[in-house]
ROZA-527666 format. One record per residue: residue number from 1; x, y, z of N, C-alpha, C in turn; residue in three letters. Coordinates in steps of 0.05 Angstrom, whole numbers. Layout:
BEGIN
 resi   n_xx   n_yy   n_zz  ca_xx  ca_yy  ca_zz   c_xx   c_yy   c_zz resn
  NUM      X      Y      Z      X      Y      Z      X      Y      Z  ALA
...
This chain:
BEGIN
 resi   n_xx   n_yy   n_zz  ca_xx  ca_yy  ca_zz   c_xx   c_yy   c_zz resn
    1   2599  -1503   2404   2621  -1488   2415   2647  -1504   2413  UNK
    2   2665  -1497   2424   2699  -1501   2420   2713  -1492   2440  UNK
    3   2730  -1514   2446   2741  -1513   2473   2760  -1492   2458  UNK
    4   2767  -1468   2490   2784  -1440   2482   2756  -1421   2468  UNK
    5   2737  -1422   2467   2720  -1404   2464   2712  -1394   2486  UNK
    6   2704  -1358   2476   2708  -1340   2501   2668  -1341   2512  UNK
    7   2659  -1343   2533   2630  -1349   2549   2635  -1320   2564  UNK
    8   2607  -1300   2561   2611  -1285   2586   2580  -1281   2604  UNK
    9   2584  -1284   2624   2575  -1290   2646   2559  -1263   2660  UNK
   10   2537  -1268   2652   2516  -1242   2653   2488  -1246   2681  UNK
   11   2479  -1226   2692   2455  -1230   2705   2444  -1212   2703  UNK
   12   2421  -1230   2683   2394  -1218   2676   2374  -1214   2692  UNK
   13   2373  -1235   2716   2349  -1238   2738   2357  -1234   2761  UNK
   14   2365  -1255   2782   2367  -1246   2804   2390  -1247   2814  UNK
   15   2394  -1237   2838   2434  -1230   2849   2448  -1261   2854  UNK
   16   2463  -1267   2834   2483  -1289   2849   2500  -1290   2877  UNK
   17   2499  -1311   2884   2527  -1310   2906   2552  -1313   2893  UNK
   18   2558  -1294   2901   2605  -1291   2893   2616  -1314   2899  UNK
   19   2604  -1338   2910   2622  -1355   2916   2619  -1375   2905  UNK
   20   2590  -1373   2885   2585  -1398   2875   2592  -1388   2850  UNK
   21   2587  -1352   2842   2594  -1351   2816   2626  -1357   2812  UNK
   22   2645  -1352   2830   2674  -1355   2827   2673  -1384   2819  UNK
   23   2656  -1404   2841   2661  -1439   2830   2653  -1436   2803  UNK
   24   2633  -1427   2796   2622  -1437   2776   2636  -1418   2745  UNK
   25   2660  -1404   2746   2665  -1396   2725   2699  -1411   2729  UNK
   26   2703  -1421   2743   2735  -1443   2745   2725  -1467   2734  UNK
   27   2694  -1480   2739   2688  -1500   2735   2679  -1500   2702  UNK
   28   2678  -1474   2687   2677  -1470   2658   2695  -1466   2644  UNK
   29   2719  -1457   2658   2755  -1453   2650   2760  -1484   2647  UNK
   30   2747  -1497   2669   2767  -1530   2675   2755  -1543   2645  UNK
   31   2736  -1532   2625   2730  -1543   2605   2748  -1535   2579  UNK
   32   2758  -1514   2580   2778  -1499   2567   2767  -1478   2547  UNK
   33   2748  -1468   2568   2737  -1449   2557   2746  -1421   2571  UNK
   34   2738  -1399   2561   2744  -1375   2569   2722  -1359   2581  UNK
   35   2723  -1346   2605   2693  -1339   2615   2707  -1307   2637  UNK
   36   2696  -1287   2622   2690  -1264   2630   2657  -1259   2643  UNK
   37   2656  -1246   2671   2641  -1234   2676   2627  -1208   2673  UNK
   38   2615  -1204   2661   2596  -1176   2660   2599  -1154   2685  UNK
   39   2598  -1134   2673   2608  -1113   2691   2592  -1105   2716  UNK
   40   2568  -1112   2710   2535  -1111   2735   2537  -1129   2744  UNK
   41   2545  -1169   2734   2535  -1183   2753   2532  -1187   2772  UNK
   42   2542  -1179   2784   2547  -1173   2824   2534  -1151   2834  UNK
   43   2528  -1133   2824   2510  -1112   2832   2489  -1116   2846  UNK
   44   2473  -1098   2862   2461  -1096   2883   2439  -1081   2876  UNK
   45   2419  -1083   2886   2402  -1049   2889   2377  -1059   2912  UNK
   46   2358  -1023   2909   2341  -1029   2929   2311  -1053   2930  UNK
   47   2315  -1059   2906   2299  -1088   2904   2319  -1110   2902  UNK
   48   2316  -1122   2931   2340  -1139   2923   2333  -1165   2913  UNK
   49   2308  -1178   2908   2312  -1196   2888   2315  -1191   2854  UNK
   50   2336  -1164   2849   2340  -1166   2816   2378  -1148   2823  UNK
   51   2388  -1164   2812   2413  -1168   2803   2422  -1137   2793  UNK
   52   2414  -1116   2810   2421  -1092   2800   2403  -1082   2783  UNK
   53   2400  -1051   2766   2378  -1036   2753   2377  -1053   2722  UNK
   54   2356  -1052   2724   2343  -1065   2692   2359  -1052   2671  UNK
   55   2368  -1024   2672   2376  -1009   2647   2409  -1033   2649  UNK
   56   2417  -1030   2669   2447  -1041   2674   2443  -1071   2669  UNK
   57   2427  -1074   2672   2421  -1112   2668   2418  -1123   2633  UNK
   58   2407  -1105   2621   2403  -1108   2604   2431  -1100   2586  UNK
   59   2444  -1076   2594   2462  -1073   2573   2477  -1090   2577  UNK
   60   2484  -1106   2596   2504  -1128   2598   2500  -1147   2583  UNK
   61   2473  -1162   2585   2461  -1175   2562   2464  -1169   2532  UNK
   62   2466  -1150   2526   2458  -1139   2500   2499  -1136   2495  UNK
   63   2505  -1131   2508   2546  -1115   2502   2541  -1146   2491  UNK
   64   2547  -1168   2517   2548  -1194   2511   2548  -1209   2482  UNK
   65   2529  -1212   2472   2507  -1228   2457   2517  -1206   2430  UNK
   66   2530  -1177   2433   2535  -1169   2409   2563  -1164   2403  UNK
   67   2578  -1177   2429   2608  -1185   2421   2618  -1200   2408  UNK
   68   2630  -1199   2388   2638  -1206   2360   2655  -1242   2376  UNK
   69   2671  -1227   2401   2694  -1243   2415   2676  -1272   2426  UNK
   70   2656  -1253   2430   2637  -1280   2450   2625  -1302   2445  UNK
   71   2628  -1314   2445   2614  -1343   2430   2585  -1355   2445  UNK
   72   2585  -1351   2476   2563  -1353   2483   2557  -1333   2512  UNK
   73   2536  -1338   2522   2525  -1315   2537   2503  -1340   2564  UNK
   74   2520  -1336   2586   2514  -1355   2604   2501  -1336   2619  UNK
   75   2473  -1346   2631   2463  -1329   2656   2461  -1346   2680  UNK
   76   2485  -1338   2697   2494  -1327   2724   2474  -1355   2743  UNK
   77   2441  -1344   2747   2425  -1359   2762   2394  -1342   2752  UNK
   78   2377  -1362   2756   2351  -1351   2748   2340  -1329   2778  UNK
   79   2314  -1340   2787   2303  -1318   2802   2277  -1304   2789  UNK
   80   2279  -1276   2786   2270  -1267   2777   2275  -1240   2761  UNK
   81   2273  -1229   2735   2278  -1205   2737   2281  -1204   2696  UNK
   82   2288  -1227   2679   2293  -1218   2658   2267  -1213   2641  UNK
   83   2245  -1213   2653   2220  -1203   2627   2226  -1172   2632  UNK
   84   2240  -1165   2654   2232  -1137   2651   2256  -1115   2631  UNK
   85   2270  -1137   2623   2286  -1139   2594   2286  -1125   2570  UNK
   86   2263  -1139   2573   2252  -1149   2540   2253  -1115   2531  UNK
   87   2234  -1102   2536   2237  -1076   2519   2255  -1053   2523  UNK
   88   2282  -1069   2535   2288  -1048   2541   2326  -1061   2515  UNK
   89   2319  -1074   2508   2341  -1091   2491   2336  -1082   2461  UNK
   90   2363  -1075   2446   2351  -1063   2410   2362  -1086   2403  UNK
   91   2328  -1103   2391   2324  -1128   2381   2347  -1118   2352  UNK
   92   2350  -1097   2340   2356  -1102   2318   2385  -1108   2314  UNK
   93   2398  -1099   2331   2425  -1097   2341   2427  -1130   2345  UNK
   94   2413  -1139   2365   2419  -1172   2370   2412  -1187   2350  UNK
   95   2392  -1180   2336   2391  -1206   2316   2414  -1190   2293  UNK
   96   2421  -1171   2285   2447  -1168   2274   2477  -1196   2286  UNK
   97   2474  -1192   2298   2487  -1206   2321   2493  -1231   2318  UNK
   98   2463  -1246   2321   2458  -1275   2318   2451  -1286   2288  UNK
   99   2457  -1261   2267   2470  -1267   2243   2492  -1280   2244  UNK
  100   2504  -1264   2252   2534  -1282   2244   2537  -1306   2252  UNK
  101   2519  -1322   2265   2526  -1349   2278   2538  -1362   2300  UNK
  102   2519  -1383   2307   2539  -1399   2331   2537  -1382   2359  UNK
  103   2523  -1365   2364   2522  -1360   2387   2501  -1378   2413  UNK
  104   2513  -1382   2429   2489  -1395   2451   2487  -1378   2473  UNK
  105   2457  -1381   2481   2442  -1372   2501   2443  -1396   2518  UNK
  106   2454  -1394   2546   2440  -1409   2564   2424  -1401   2588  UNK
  107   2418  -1414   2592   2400  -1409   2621   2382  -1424   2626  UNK
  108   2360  -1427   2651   2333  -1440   2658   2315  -1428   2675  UNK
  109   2291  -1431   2680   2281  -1415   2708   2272  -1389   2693  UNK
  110   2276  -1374   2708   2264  -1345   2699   2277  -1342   2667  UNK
  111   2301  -1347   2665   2311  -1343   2642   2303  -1353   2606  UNK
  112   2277  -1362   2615   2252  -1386   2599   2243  -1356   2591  UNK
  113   2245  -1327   2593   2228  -1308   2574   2253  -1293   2571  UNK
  114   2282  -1302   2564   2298  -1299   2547   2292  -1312   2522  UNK
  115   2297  -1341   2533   2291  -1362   2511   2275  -1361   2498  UNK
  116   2243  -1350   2503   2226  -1343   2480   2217  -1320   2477  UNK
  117   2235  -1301   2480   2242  -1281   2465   2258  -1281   2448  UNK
  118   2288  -1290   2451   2300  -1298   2431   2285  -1315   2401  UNK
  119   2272  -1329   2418   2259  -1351   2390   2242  -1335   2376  UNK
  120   2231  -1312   2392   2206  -1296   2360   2230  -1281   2349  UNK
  121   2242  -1260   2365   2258  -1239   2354   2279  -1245   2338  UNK
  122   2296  -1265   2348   2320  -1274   2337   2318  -1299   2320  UNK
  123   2299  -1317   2334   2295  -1342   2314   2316  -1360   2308  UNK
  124   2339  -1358   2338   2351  -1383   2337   2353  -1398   2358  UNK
  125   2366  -1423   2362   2366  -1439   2387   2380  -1438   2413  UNK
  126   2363  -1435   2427   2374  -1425   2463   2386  -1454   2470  UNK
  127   2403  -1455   2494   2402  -1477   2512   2395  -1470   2538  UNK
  128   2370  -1489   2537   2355  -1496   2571   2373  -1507   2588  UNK
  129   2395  -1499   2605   2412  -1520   2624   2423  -1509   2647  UNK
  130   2440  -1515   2663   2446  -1505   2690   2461  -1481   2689  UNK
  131   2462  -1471   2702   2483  -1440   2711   2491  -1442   2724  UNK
  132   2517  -1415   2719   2545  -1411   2730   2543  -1419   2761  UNK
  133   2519  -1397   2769   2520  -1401   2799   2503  -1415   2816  UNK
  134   2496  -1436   2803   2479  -1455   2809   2486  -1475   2831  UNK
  135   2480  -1497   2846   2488  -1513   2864   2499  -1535   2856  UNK
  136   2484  -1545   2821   2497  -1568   2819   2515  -1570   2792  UNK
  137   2522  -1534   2794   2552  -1540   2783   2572  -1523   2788  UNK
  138   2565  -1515   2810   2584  -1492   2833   2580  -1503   2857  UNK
  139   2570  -1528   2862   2575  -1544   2887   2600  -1544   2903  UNK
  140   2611  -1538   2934   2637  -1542   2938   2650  -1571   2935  UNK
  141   2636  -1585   2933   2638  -1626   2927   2645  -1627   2898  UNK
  142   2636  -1611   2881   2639  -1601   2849   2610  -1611   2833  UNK
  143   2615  -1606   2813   2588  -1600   2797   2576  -1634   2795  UNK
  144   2549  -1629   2801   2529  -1647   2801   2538  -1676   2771  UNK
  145   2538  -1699   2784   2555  -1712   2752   2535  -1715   2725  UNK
  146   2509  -1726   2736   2501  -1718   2701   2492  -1698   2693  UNK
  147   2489  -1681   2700   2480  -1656   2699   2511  -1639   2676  UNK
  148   2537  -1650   2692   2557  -1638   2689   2558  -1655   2652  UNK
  149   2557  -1685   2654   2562  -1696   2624   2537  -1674   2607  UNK
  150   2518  -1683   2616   2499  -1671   2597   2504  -1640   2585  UNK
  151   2513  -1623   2597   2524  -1593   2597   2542  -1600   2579  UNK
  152   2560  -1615   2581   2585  -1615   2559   2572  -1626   2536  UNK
  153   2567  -1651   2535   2546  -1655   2509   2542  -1636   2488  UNK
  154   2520  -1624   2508   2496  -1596   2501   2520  -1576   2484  UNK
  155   2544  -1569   2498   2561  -1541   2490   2575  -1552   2464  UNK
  156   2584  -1577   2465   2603  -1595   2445   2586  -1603   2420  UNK
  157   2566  -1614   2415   2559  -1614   2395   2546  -1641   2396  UNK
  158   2547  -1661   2425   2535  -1688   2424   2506  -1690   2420  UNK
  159   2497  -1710   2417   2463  -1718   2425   2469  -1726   2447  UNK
  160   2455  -1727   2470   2450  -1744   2488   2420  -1745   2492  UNK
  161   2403  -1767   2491   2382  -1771   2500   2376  -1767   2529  UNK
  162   2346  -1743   2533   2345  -1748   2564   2320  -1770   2568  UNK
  163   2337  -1784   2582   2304  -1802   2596   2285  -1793   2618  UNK
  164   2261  -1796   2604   2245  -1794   2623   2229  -1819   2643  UNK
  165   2215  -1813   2662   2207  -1838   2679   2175  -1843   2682  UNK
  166   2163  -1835   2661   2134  -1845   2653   2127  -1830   2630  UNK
  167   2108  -1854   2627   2087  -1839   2597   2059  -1838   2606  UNK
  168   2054  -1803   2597   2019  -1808   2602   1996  -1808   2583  UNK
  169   2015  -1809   2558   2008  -1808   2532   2023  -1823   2519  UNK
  170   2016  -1841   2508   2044  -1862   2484   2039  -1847   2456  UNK
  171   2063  -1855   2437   2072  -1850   2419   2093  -1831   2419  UNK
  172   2102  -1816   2387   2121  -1814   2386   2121  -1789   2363  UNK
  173   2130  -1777   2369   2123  -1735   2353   2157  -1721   2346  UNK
  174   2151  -1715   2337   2183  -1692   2334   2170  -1671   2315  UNK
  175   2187  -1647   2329   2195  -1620   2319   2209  -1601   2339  UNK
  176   2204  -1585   2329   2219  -1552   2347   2214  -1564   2372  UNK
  177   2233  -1560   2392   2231  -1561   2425   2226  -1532   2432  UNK
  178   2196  -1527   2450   2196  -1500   2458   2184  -1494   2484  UNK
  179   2186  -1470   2498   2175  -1481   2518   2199  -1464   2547  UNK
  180   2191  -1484   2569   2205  -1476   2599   2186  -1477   2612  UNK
  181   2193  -1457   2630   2183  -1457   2659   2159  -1444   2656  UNK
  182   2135  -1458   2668   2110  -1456   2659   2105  -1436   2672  UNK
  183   2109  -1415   2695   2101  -1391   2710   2107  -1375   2685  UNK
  184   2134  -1368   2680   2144  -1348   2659   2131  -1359   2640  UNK
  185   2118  -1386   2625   2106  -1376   2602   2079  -1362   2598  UNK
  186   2069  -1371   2620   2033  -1361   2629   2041  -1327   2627  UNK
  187   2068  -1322   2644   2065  -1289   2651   2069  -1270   2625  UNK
  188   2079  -1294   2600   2082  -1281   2568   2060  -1276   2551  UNK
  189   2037  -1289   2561   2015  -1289   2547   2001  -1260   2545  UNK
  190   1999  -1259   2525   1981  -1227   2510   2002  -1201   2509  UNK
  191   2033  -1213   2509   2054  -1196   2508   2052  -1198   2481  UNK
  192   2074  -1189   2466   2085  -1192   2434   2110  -1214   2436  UNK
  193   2111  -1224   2460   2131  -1253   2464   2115  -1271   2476  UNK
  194   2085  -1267   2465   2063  -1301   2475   2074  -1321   2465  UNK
  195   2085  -1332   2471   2089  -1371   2464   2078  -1375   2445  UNK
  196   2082  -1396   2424   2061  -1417   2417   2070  -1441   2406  UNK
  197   2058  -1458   2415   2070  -1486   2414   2061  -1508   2384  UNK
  198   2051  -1484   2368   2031  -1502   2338   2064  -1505   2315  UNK
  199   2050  -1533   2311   2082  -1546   2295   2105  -1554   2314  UNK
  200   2098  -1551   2337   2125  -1566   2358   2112  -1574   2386  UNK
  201   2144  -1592   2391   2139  -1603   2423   2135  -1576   2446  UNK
  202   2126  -1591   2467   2123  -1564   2488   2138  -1580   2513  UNK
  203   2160  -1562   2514   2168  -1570   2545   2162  -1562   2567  UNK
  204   2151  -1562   2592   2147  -1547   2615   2158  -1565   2640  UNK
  205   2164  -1540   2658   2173  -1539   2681   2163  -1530   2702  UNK
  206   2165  -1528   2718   2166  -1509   2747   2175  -1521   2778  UNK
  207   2170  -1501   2795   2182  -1512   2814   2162  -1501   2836  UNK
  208   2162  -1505   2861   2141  -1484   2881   2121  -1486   2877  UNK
  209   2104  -1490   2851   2080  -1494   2850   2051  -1504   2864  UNK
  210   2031  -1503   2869   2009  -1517   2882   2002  -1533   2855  UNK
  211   1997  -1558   2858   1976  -1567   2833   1949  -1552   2830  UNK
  212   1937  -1537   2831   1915  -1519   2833   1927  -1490   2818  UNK
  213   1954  -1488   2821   1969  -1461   2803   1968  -1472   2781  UNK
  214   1982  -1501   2779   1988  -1511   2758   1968  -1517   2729  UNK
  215   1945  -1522   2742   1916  -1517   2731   1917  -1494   2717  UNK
  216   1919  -1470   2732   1914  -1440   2733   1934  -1434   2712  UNK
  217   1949  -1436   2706   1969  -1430   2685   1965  -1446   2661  UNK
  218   1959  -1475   2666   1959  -1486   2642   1933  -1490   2626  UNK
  219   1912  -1472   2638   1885  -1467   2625   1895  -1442   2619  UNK
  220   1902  -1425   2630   1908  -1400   2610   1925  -1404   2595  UNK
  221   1944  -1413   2585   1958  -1420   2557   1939  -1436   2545  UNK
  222   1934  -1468   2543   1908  -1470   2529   1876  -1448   2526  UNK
  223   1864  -1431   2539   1857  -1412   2536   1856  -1390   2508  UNK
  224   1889  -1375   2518   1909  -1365   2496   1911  -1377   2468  UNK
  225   1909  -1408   2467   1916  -1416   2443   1943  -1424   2437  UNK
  226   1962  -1419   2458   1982  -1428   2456   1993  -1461   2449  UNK
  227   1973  -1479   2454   1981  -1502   2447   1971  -1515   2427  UNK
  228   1955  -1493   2416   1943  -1499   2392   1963  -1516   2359  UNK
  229   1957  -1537   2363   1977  -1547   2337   2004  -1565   2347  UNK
  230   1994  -1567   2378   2028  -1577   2388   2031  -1608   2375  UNK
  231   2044  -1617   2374   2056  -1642   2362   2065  -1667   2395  UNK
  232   2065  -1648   2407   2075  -1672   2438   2084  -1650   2460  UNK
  233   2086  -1668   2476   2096  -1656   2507   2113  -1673   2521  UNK
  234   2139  -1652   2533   2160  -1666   2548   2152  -1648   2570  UNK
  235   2147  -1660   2589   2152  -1656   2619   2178  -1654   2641  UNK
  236   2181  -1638   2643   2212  -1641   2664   2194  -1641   2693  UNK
  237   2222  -1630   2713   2217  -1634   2735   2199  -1613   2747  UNK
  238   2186  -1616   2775   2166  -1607   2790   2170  -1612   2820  UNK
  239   2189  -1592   2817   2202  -1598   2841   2184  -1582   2871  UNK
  240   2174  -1587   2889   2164  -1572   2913   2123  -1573   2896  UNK
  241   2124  -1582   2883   2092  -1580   2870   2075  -1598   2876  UNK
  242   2082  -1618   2902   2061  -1637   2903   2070  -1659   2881  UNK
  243   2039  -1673   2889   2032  -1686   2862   2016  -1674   2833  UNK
  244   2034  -1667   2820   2024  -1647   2787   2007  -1667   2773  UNK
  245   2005  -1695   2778   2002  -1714   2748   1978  -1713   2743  UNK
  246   1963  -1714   2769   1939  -1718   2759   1925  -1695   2748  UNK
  247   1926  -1661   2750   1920  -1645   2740   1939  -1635   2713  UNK
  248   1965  -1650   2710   1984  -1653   2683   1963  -1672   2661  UNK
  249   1941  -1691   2669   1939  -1720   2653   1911  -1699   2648  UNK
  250   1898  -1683   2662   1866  -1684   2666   1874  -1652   2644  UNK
  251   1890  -1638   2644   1891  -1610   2632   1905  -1622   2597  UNK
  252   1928  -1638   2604   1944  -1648   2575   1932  -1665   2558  UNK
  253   1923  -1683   2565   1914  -1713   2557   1886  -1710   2528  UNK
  254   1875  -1687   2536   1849  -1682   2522   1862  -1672   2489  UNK
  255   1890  -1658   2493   1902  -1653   2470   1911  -1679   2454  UNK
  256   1908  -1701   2453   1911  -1730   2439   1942  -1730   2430  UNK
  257   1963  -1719   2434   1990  -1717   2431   1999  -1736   2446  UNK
  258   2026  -1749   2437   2039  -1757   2462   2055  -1739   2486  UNK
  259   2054  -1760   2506   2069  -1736   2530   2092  -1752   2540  UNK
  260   2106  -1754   2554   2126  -1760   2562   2132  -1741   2589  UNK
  261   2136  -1759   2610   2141  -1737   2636   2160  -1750   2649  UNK
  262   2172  -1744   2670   2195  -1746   2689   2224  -1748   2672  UNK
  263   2220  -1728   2667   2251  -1716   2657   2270  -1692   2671  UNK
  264   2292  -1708   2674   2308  -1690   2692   2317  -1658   2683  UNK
  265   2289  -1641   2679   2311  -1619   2659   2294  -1598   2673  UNK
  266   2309  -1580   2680   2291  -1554   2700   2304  -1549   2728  UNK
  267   2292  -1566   2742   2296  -1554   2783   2314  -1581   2791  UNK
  268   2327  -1578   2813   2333  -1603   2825   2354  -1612   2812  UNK
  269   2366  -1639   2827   2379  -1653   2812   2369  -1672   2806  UNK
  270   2393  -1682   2781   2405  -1677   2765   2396  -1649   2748  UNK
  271   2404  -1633   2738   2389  -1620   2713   2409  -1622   2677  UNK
  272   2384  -1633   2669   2401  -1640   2647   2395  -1614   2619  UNK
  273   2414  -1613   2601   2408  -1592   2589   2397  -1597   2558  UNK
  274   2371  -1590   2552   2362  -1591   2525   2364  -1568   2507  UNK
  275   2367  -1573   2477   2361  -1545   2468   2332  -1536   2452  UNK
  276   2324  -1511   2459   2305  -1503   2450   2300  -1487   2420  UNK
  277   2282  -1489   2409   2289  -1485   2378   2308  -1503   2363  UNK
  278   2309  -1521   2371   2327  -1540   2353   2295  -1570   2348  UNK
  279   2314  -1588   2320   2290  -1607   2324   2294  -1627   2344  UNK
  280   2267  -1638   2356   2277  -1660   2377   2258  -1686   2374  UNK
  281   2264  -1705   2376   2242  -1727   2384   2230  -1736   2408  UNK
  282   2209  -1743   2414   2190  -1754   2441   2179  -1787   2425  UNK
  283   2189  -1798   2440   2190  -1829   2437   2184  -1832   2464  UNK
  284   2158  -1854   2466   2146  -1862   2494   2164  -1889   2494  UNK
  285   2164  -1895   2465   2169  -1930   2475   2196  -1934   2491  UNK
  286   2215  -1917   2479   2242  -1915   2490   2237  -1897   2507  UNK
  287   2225  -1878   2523   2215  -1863   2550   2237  -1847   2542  UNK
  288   2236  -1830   2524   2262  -1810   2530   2260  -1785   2503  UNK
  289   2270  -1759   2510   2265  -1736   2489   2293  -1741   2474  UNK
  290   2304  -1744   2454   2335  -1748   2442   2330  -1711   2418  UNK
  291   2358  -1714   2423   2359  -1682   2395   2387  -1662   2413  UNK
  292   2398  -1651   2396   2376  -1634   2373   2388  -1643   2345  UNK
  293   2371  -1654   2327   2382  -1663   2302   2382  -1637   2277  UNK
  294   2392  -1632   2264   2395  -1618   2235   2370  -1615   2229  UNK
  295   2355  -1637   2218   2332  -1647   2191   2316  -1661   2209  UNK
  296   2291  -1661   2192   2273  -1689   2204   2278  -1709   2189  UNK
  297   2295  -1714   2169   2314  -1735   2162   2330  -1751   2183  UNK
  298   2344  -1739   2188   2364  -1743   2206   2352  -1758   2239  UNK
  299   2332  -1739   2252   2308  -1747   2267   2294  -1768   2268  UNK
  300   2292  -1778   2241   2286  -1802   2231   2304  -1819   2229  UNK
């Protein structure tokens, strides 16, 4: 992206607060960007954990992402609510769309079955990172600080390496970054937007979890076949889940990949922002995921 490029500010999942979305679209101006809100995001209805009616949720998404003006398409705050999206969006219209180039998807959280939806349908690269109306970058103190560098990075065009804070697997893998929040990818499985992680890294997340869920989800994607062929694993955060490692080391480990875990990217602070569908490296020795590079030249 390019500072003076126009961002509009959509909710796909669940209802923002007005007061964090107002911080959090001054705090995307103060970059010198341009940021319109969607005409639903503030909307209401009688289920109130979804951001107003699916038909209205979606066309906001869809106007968005097929505005010629728009350069990228920020969602608001996760929650819950964007699988129920998916069929209601004319894929053909958007990947028309994401012809022309240069558009970004952001989001995290629920917004992980945007992201791989986009990656079958559209087949280009999302960014995993914080939202508009998030805490730690619509904070009243102001946006969370690495969280905030890494976001600019991510939109500008930098690498920044995220570090992580253990290895439970050594070595060192690159390809496609794919992946999110491990609830939404389990809930994709046996859709026509099942995951699959063969020829690339797998990132996962979550938050709330029991380690005993965490099991439960990540035997049904291995199950599924989803990790069939993966090349490595980046681990983000696990935030409210207990201790994950030992049912992360006893479920992952048997796949002979490297893993890499405690990376700030998902729940909590810091959250740092990676992109998905782009290529990335997992290096244990240096403890850290770096990308997104061009080539596996370049990677190299």
């Amino acid at each position: 992206m390019q500072r003076g490029d126009t961002v509009a500010i959509v909710s796909p999942s669940g209802p923002p607060n007005a007061v964090l979305l107002r911080r959090g679209v001054e705090r995307l101006e103060s970059l010198g960007l341009k940021a319109v809100v969607g005409a639903h995001a503030l909307d209401r209805q009688e289920l109130d954990y979804l951001a107003g009616g699916d038909a209205d949720r979606a066309a906001d998404l869809q106007a968005a992402w097929c505005d010629p003006s728009v350069a990228g398409v920020f969602c608001c705050r996760g929650g819950y609510g964007a699988g129920r999206l998916l069929e209601l969006l004319d894929w053909d219209a958007m990947r028309a769309a994401a012809g022309a180039g240069g558009k970004v998807l952001l989001g995290s959280s629920d917004i992980t079955a945007l992201h791989n939806a986009f990656a079958v349908e559209l087949g280009v690269p999302t960014l995993h990172g914080p939202m508009p109306a998030s805490d730690v970058l619509a904070g009243e103190s102001g946006p969370e600080p690495l969280t905030w560098e890494s976001l600019q990075a991510a939109l500008f065009g930098e690498v920044m390496p995220v570090p992580g804070d253990r290895v439970l697997a050594p070595g060192r893998a690159e390809g496609v970054l794919a992946g999110g929040n491990l609830s939404l990818l389990a809930s994709m499985c046996g859709t026509r937007w099942q995951p699959s992680f063969d020829g690339k890294l797998a990132f996962l997340e979550d938050v709330g979890e029991e380690p005993y869920r965490i099991d439960r989800m990540i035997t049904q994607l291995l199950q599924a076949g989803v990790f069939d062929g993966v090349r490595g694993i980046a681990l983000g955060s696990w935030v409210g889940c207990g201790d994950p490692y030992p049912v992360l080391r006893d479920r992952l480990l048997p796949l002979g990949v490297p893993v890499l875990a405690g990376l700030p990217v998902g729940h909590g602070s810091p959250q740092m922002s990676v992109w998905l569908g782009a290529l990335g490296v997992i290096d244990t020795e240096s403890c850290s995921l770096s990308g997104p590079f061009r080539d596996e030249e370049q990677a190299r």
